[in-house]
C-alpha positions, 0 to 999 in steps of 0.5 A: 815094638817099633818092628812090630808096627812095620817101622825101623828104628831111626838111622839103621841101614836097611838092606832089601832082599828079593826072592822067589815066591816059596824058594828056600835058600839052597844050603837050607834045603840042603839041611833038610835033606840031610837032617831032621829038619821041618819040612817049611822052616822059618829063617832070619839072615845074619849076613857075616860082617868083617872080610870075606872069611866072616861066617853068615847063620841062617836062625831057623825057626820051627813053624809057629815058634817065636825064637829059632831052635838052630843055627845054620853057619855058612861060609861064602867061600868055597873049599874053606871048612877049617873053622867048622871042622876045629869048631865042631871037634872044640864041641864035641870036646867042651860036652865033656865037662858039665861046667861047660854042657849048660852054655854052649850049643850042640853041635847037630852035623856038618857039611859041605853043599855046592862047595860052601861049608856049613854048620848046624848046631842048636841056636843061641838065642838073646843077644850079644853081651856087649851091646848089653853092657853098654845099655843095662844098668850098672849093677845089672852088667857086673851081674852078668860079667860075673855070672861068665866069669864064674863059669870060666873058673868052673870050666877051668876046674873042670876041665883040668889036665896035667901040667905035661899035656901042655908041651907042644903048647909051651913049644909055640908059644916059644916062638911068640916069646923070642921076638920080645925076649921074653925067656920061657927057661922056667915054665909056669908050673900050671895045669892045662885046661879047655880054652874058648881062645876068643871069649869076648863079650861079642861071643857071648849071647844072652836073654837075660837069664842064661847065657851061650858062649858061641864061636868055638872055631880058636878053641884048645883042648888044652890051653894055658889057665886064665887066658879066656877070663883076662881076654873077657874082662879086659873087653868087658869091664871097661863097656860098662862104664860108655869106653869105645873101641878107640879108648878101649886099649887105654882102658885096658891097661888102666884096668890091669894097673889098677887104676880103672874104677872096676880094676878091683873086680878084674883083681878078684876075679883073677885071684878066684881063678887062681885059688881055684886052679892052684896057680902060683903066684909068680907065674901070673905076670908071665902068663898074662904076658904071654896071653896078650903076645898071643892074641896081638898075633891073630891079625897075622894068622887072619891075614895068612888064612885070606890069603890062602883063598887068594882074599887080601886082607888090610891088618885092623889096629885092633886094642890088643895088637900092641898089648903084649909089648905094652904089658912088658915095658910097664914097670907094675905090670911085666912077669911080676905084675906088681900091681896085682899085689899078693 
């Protein structure tokens, strides 16, 4: 309301961007000339916020329409197109699977214009499900956890493979293991499936209807089951009730204990997908442990992926960087999650 009578919200920063009169950025224009594209797109700048390696999007807007209908995703520095290239094949695989089709963009083309690397795909529109859950009444956010939780399980079902085509899965995760000791002797008997790998509730964008899962660049094929469900609730339940990013790592662990007040639904939730995935039992605490020894390194692989640009990056103290070792040391949580029950 505020924006549309020219003023801003108190306290938010304003940055002022000048241009020429009728100059369209150049990576649109180069979208226009490759692709289907109206001839005098409106645009919205979404700058990329982190270190240097943080993607920028470009919403553009048919003309006289009020919401955009694609996403151009940019890169600032030259020659880096990883991430679009192992997000682009992470699309093209989830388009498989119909559970998937209805809250993913589509991917439209990639390309590479001046040396910068960029994406088109159609645009999520709404916005980022933590800032929903932080200001939506109660009821309404478990509503909206549930709902993406209960795509988890259904993409899960659907995008089930055989338990072999996950060997070279089990064989990185051999070197996540060792440092702690965990032994992975037995492998968990479970099945592969599709995994988003960073399915926070930042990536999740909705209006308030529907829901998009952005950001596909982590992605698996074929990945271990549950992961992205812990990895959502364990950053999603504790907003709901006001926890910070300091306070979120202590959250966490109260979650798995069962101790936090939504712990019951963190509990239900996991036993549906197990149920669902035929995940035994005594293989829960094993694969939960490894889903946090993993993500506790993906400062590391953030920090090797700079420096091959020749960009230094300072390690963040991220909630999950000591999760892994925590969850191991705890007696009700371990490879026998004792406080899971039965």
């Amino acid at each position: 309301m505020l924006l549309r009578h020219g003023r801003l919200p108190p306290g938010l920063p304003v940055l002022t961007v000048g241009g020429r009169a009728g100059h369209v950025p150049f990576l649109i224009a180069a979208g226009q000339r490759e692709l289907d594209l109206p001839t005098a797109p409106g645009w919205f700048l979404a700058g990329g916020a982190g270190d240097d390696l943080s993607r920028g999007v470009f919403f553009l807007f048919a003309p006289r329409d009020a919401t955009p209908s694609w996403a151009l995703k940019f890169v600032r520095v030259r020659g880096y197109d990883a991430p679009f290239v192992r997000e682009e094949r992470a699309l093209r695989d989830a388009l498989c699977f119909p559970a998937a089709r209805n809250h993913i963009p589509t991917p439209i083309a990639l390309g590479t214009t001046d040396g910068f690397a960029w994406s088109l795909e159609t645009a999520a529109v709404g916005r980022r499900l933590d800032s929903h859950l932080r200001t939506a009444d109660r009821a309404l956010a478990l509503a909206a956890v549930d709902a993406v939780a209960d795509w988890l399980v259904a993409v899960g079902r659907d995008s089930r493979a055989p338990a072999s085509a996950l060997r070279r899965e089990w064989r990185r995760l051999l070197g996540v293991a060792a440092p702690v000791g965990l032994s992975l002797a037995d492998e968990p008997p479970v099945d592969a499936v599709l995994q988003h790998n960073d399915l926070g509730p930042w990536n999740v964008i909705s209006d308030g209807e529907r829901f998009i899962a952005v950001d596909w660049e982590s992605a698996r094929r074929h990945g271990l089951p549950l992961w992205d469900l812990w990895y959502f609730l364990a950053h999603a339940l504790p907003q709901i009730d006001g926890a910070g990013t300091a306070d979120l790592g202590v959250d966490m662990l109260r979650l798995f204990r069962g101790e936090h007040r939504l712990s019951p639904v963190y509990f239900d939730w996991t036993r549906r997908y197990m149920a669902a995935l035929d995940v035994p039992r005594n293989a829960v605490g094993t694969l939960a442990a490894l889903c946090w020894l993993h993500h506790a390194t993906s400062h590391r692989a953030r920090t090797d992926a700079l420096a091959s640009t020749g960009v230094k990056a300072e390690i963040l103290d991220l909630p999950t960087r000591r999760l892994g070792e925590q969850w191991l040391a705890d007696p009700g949580l371990g490879t026998a999650w004792r406080c899971l029950g039965e």
